[in-house]
Backbone as JSON, one array per atom type, in Angstrom:
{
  "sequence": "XXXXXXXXXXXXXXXXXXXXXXXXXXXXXXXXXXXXXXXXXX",
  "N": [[28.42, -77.18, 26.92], [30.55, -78.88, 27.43], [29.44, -81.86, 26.78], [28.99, -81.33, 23.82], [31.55, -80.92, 23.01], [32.44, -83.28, 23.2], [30.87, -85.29, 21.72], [31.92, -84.45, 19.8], [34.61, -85.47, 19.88], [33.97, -87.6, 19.31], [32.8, -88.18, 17.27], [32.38, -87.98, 13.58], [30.39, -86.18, 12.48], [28.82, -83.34, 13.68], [26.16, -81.94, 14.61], [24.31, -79.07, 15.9], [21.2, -77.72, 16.74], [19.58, -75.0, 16.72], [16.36, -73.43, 17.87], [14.38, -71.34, 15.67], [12.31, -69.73, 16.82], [9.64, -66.78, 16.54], [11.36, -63.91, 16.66], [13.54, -65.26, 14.9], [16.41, -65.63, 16.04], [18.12, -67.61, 15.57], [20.22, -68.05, 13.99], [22.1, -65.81, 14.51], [22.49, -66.64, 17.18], [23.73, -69.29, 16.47], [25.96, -68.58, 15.95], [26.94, -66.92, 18.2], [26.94, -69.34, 19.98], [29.42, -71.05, 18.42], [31.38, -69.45, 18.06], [32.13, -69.09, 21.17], [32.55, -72.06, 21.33], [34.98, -72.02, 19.87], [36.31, -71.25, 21.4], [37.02, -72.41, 23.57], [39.12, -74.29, 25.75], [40.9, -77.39, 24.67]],
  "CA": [[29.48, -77.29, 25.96], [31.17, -80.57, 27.17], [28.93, -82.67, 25.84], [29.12, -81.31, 22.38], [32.72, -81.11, 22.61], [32.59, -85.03, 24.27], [30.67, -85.94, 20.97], [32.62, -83.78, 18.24], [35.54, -85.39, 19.72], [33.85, -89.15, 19.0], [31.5, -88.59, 16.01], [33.31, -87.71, 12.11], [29.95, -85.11, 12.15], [28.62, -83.25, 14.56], [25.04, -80.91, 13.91], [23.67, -78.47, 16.59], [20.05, -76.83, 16.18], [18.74, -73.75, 17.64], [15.03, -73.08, 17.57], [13.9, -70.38, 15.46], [11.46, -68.75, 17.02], [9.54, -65.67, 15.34], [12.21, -63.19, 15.94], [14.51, -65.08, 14.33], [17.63, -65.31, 16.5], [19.33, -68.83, 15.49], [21.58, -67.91, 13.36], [23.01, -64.67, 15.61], [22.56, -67.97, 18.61], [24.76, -70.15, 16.16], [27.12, -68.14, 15.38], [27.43, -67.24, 19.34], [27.56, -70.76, 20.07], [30.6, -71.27, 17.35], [32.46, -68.75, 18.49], [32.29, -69.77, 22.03], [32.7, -73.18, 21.55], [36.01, -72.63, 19.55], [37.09, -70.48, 22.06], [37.14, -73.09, 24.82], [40.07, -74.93, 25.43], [40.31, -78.97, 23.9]],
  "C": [[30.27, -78.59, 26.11], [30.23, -81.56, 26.87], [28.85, -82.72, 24.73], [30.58, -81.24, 22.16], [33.11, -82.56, 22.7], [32.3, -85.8, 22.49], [31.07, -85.41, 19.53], [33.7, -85.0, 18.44], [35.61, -87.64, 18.75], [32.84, -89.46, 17.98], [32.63, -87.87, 14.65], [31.82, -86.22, 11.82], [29.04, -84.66, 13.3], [27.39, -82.19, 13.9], [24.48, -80.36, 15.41], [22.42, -77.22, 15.97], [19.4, -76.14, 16.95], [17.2, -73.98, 17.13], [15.1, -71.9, 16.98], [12.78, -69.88, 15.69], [11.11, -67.63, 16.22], [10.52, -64.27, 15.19], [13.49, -63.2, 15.4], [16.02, -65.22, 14.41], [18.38, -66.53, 16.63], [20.11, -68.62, 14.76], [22.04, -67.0, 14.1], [23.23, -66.09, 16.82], [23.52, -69.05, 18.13], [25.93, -69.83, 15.98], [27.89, -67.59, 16.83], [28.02, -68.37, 19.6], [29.14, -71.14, 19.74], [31.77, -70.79, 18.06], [32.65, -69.29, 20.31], [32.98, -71.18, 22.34], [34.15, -73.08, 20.69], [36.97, -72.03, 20.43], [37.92, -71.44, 23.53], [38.34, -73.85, 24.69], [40.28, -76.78, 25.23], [40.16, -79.92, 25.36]]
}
């Protein structure tokens, strides 16, 4: 997570990509992520 917070805090857009594998679980894995990552403190 500090590295994607390192380069949110120095890029105007920031894109993280899960693998989808066949059952499927990047979006439930992004939406972990998200929530995690806004949870952290700046």
């Amino acid at each position: 997570m500090p590295r994607v917070r390192e380069l949110a805090r120095t890029t105007q857009e920031t894109y993280v990509f899960f693998n989808n594998h066949y059952p499927g679980k990047a979006g439930k894995n992004a939406q972990m992520f998200t929530q995690l990552f806004l949870s952290l403190p700046e």
